[in-house]
C-alpha positions as a Markdown table, in Angstrom:
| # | Residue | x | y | z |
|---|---|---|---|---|
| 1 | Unk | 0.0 | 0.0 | 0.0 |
| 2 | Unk | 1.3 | 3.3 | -0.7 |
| 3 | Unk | 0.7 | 5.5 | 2.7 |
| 4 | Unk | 1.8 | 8.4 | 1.2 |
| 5 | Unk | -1.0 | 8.2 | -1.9 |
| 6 | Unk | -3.5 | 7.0 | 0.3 |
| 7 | Unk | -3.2 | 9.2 | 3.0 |
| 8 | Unk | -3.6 | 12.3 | 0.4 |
| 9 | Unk | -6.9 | 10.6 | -0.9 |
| 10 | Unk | -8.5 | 10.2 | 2.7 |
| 11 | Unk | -7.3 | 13.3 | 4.1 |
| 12 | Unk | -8.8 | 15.2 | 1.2 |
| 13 | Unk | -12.1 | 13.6 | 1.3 |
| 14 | Unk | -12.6 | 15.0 | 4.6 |
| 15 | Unk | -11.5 | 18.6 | 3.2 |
| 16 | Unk | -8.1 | 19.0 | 3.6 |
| 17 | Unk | -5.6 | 20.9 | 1.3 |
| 18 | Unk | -2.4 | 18.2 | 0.8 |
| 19 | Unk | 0.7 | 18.8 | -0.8 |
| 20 | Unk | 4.2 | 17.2 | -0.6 |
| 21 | Unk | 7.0 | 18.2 | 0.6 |
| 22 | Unk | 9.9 | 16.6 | -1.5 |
| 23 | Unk | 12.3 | 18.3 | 1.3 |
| 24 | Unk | 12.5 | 15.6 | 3.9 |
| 25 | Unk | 14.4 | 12.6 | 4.0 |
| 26 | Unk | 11.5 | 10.8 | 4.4 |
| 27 | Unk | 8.1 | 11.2 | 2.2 |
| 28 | Unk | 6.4 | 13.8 | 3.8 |
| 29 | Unk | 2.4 | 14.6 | 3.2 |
| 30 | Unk | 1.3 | 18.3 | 4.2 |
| 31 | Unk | -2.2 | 18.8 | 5.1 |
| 32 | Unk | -3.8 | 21.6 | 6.5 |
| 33 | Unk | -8.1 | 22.9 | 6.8 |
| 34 | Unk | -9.4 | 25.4 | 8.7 |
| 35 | Unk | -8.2 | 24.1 | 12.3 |
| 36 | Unk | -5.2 | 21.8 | 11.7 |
| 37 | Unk | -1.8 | 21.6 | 10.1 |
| 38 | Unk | 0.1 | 18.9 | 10.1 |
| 39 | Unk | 3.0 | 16.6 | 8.6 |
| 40 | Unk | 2.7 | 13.1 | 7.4 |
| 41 | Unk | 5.9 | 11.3 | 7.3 |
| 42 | Unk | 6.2 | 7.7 | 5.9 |
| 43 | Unk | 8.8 | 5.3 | 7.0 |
| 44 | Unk | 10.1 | 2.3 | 5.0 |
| 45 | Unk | 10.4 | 0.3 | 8.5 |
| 46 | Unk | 9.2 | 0.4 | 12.0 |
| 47 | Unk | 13.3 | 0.2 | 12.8 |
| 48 | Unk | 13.8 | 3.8 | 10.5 |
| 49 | Unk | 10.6 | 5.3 | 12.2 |
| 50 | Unk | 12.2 | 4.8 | 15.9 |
| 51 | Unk | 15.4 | 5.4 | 15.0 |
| 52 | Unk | 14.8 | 9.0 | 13.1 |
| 53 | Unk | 11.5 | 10.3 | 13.9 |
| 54 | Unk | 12.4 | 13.3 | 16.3 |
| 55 | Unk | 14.8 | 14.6 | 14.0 |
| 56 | Unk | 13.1 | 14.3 | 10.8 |
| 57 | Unk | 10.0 | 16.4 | 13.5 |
| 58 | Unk | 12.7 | 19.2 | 14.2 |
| 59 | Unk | 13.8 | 19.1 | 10.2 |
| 60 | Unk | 10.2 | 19.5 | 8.9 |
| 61 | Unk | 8.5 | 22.3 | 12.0 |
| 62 | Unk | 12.4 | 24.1 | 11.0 |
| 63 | Unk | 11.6 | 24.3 | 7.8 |
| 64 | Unk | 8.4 | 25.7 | 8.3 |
| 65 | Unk | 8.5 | 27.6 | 11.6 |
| 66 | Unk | 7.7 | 30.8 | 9.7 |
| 67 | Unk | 4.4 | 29.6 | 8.6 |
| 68 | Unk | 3.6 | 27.6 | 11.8 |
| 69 | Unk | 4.5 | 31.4 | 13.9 |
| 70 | Unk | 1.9 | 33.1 | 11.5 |
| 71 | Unk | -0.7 | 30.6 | 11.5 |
| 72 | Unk | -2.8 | 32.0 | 14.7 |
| 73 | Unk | -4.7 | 29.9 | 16.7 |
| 74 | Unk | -4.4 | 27.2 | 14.6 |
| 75 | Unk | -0.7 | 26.6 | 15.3 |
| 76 | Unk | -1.7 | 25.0 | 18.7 |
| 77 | Unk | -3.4 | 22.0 | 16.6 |
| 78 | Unk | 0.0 | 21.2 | 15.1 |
| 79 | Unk | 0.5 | 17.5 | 14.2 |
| 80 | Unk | 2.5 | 14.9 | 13.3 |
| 81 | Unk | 2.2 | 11.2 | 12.0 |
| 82 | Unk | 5.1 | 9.2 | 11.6 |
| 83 | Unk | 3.3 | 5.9 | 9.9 |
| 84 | Unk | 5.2 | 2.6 | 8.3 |
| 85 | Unk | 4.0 | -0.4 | 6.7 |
| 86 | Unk | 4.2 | -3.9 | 7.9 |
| 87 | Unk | 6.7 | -3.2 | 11.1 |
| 88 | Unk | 7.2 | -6.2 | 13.4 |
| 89 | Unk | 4.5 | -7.1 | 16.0 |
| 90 | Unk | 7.0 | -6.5 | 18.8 |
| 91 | Unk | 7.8 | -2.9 | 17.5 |
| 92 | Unk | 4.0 | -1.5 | 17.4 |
| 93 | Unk | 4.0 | -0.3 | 21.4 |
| 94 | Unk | 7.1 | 1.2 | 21.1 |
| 95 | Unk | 5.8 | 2.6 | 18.0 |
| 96 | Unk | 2.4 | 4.4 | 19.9 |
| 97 | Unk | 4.6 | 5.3 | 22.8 |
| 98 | Unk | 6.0 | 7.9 | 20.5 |
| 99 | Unk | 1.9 | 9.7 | 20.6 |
| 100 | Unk | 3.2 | 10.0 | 24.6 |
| 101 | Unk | 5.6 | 12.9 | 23.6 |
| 102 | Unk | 3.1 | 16.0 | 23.9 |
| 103 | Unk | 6.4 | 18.4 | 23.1 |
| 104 | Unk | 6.1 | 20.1 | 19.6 |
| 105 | Unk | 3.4 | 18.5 | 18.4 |
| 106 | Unk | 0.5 | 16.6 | 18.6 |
| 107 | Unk | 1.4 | 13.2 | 17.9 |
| 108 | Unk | 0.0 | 10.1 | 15.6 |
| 109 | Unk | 2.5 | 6.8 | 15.1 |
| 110 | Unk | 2.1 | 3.4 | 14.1 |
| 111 | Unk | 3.9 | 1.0 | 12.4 |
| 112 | Unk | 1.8 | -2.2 | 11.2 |
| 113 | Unk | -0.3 | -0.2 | 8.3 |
| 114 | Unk | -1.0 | -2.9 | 6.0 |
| 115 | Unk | -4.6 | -2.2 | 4.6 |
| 116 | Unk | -6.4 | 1.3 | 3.9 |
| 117 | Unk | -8.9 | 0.5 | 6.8 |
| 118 | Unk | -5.6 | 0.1 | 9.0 |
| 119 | Unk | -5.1 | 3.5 | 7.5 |
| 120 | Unk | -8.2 | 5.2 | 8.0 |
| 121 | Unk | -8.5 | 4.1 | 11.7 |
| 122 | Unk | -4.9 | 5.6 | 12.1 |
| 123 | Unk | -6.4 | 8.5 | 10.7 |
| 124 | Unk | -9.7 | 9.1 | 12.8 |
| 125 | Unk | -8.8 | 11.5 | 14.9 |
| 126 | Unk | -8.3 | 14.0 | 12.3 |
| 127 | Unk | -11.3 | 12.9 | 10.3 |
| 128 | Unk | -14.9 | 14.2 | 11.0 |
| 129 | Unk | -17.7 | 12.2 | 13.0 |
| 130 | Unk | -19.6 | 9.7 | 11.0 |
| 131 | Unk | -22.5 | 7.8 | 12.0 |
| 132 | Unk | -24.1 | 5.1 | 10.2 |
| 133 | Unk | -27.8 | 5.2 | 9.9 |
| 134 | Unk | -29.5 | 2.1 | 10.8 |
| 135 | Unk | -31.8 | 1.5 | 7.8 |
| 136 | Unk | -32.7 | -2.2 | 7.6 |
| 137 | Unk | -34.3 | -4.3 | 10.1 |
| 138 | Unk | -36.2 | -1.7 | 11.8 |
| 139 | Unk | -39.6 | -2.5 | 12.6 |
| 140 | Unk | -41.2 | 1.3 | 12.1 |
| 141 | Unk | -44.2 | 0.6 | 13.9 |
| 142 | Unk | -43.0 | -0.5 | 16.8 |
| 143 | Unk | -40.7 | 2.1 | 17.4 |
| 144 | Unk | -43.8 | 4.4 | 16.6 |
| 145 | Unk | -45.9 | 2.8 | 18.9 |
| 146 | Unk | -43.4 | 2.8 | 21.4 |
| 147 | Unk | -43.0 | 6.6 | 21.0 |
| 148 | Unk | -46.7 | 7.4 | 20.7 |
| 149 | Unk | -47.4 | 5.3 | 24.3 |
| 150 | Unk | -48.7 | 8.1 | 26.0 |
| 151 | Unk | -51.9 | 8.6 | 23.6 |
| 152 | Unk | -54.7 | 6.0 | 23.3 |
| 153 | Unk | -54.4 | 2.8 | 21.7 |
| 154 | Unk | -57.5 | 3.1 | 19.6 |
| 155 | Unk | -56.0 | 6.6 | 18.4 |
| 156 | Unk | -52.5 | 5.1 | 17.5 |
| 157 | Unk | -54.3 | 2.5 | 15.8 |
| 158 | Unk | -56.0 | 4.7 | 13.7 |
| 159 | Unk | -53.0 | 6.7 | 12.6 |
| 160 | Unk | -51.3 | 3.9 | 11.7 |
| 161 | Unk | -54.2 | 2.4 | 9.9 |
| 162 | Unk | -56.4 | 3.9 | 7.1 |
| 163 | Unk | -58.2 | 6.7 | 9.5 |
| 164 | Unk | -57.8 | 9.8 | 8.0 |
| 165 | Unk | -56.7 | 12.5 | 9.9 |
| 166 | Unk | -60.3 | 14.1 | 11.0 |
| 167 | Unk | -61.1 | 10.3 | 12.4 |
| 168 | Unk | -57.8 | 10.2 | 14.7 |
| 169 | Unk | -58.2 | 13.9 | 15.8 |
| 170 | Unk | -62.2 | 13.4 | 16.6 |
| 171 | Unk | -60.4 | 10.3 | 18.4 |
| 172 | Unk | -57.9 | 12.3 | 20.4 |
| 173 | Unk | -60.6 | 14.7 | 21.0 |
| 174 | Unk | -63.4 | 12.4 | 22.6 |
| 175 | Unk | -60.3 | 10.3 | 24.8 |
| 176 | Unk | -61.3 | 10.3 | 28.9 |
């Protein structure tokens, strides 16, 4: 999988601007919206992404302190992933620790990418809320009739029958 690539394409989709940065020694995805900034750096091993992380961090914010000074209220949500594909098992908590070191920047690391779902839950915390609607499988009446508890039965049962609207208000109306 290319991180780098797919990174760009999910980021995007939530409304982000990305562009490269072909000055790092590592591949390095920019991405910035209204409230973040941040700097995507992809590793060719878990072993390179322990080993060089906090330098390539001070190479990439020194290279664009100026911006990062004018940026405002924005420069406070600062982050940084360091991400690598297919790192060994044993490597991945050392790997997170790394999200531990609150200096600089906000932190996102992990090491065993292998899939784009891997990808996209590495990626969550800078992508908006989603929820799934629950479409299928609901039984609509029930859940009506369950909500509607409070009036009388006869009256429920004529709104969701064929009663038309007069016959389940003189309903409503002539209820104790």
């Amino acid at each position: 999988m290319d991180i780098a690539t797919q990174s760009e394409v999910l980021l995007r989709s939530a409304g982000y601007e990305t562009w490269t940065w072909p000055g790092g020694s590592v591949p390095v995805v920019c991405f910035e919206n209204a409230a973040v900034v941040g700097f995507l750096h992809v590793f060719a091993s878990g072993e390179s992404l322990l080993a060089d992380w906090q330098q390539i961090q001070q190479a990439t914010l020194g290279r664009h302190a100026a911006s990062l000074r004018s940026a405002g209220t924005k420069a406070w949500n600062v982050y940084a992933l360091f991400l690598a594909c297919g790192s060994e098992p044993a490597l991945a908590r050392r790997i997170e620790r790394i999200e531990e070191d609150f200096s600089m920047t906000r932190k996102i690391a992990r090491g065993d990418l292998r899939t784009v779902a891997d990808l996209r839950r590495t990626l969550l915390p800078l992508l908006p809320v989603l929820s799934a609607p629950e479409i299928g499988g609901a039984d609509y009446r029930a859940r009506l009739r369950a909500r509607l508890s409070d009036l009388p039965d006869d009256a429920v049962a004529a709104f969701l029958g064929a009663a038309s609207a007069s016959e389940v208000a003189r309903i409503l109306v002539d209820a104790p």
